[in-house]
C-alpha positions as YAML, in Angstrom:
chain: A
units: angstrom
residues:
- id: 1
  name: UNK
  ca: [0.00, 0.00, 0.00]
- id: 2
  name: UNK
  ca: [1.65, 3.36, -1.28]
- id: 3
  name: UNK
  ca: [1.48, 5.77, 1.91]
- id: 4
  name: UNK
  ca: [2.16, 9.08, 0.33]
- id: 5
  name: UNK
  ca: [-0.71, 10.78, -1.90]
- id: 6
  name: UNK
  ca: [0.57, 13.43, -4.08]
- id: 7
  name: UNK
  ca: [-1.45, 16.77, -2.47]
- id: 8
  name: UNK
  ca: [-1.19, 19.91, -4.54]
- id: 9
  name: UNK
  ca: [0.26, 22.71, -2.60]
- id: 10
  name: UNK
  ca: [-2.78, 25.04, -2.68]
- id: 11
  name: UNK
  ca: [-4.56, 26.67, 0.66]
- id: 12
  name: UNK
  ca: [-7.77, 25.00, -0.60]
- id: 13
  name: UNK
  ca: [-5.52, 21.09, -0.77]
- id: 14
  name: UNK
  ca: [-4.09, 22.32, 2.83]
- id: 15
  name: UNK
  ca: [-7.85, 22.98, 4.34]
- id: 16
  name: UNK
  ca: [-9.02, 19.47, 2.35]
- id: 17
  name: UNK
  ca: [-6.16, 17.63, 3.49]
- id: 18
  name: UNK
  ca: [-7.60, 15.95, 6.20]
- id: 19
  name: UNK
  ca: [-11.03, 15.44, 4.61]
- id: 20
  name: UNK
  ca: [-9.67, 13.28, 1.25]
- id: 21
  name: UNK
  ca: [-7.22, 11.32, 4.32]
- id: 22
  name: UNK
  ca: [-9.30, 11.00, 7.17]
- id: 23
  name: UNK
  ca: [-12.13, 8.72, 7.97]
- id: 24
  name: UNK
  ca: [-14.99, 11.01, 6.00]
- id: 25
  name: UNK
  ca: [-16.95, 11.11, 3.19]
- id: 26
  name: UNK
  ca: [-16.12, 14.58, 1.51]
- id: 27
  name: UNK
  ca: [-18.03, 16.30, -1.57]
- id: 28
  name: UNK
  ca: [-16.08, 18.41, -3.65]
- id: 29
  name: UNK
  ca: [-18.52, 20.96, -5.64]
- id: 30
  name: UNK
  ca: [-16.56, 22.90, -7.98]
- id: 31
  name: UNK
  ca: [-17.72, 26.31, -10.15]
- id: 32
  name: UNK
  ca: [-17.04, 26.36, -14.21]
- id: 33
  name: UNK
  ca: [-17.71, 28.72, -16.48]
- id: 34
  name: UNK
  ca: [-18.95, 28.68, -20.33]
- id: 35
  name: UNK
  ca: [-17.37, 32.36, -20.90]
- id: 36
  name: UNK
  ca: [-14.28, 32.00, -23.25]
- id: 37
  name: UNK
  ca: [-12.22, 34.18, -21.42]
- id: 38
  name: UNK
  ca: [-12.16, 31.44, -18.42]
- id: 39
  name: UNK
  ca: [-11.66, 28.46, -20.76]
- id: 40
  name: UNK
  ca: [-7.78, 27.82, -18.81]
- id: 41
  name: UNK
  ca: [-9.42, 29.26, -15.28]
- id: 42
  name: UNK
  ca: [-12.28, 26.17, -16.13]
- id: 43
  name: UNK
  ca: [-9.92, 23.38, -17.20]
- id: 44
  name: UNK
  ca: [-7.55, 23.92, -14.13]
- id: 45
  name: UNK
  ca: [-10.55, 23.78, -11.80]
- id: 46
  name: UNK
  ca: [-11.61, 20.00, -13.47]
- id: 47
  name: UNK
  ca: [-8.43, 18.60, -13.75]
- id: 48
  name: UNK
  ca: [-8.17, 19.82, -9.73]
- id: 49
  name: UNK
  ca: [-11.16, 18.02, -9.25]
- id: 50
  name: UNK
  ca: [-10.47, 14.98, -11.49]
- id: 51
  name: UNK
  ca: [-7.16, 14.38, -9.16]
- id: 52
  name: UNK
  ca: [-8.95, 14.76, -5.98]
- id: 53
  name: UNK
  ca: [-12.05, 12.28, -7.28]
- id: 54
  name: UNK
  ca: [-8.96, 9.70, -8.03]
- id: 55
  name: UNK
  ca: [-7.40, 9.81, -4.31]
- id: 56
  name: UNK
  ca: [-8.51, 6.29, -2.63]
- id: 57
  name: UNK
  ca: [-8.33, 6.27, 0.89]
- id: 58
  name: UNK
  ca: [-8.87, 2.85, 3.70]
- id: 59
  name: UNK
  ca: [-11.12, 3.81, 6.19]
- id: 60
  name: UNK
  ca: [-9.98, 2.64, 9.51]
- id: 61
  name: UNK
  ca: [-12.66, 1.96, 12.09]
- id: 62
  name: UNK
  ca: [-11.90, 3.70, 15.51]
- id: 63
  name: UNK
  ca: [-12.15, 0.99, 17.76]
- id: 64
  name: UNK
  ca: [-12.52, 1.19, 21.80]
- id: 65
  name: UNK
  ca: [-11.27, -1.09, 23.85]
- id: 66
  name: UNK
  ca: [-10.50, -1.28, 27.42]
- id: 67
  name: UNK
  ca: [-7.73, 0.74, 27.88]
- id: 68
  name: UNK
  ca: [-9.56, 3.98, 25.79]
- id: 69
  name: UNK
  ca: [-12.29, 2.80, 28.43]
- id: 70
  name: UNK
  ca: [-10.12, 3.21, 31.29]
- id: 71
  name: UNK
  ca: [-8.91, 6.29, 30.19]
- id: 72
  name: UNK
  ca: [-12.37, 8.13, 29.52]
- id: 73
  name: UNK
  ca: [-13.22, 7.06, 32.75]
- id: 74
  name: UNK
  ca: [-10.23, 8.85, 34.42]
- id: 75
  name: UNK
  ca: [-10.79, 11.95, 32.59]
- id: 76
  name: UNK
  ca: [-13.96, 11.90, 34.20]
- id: 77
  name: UNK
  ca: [-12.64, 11.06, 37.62]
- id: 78
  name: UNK
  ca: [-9.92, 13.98, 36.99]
- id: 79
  name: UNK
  ca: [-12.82, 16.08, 35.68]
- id: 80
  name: UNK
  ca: [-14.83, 16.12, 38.71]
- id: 81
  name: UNK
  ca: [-12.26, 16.11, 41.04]
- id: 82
  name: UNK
  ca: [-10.87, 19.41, 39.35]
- id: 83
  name: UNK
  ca: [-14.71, 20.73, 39.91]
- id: 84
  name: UNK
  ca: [-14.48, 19.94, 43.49]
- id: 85
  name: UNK
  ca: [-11.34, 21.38, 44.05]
- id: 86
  name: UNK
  ca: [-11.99, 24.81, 42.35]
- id: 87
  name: UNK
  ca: [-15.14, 24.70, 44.77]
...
């Protein structure tokens, strides 16, 4: 399994980046224009898209077991007893 997906550097790829990696379902809507004048503006904007469509990601189920357990339950211990002691 290759590790390393090829990410455009772009703002809008550094915001996205851990939609198209994580464990989400992400919709890409993208805006394209008819005019002439936009034709290169347009064909930028689907070849972004087509590359993003064409990243394949495993979703990993988060699984809890007893030590995540454990520890939930002492951040709640730790919670409370940092209520009590501010009272």
């Amino acid at each position: 399994m290759n590790s390393y997906v090829p990410y455009r550097n772009s703002k809008l790829t550094r915001i996205l980046k851990n939609s198209l990696s994580g464990n989400c379902k992400t919709v890409m809507i993208v805006n394209i224009s008819p005019y002439v004048k936009s034709f290169e503006d347009t064909h930028n904007t689907l070849v972004y898209a087509n590359r993003c469509k064409n990243i394949k990601t495993h979703v990993i189920q988060n699984v809890y077991n007893e030590e995540t357990i454990d520890y939930s339950k002492e951040i709640t211990d730790l919670l409370e007893e940092n209520k009590l002691l501010k009272e």
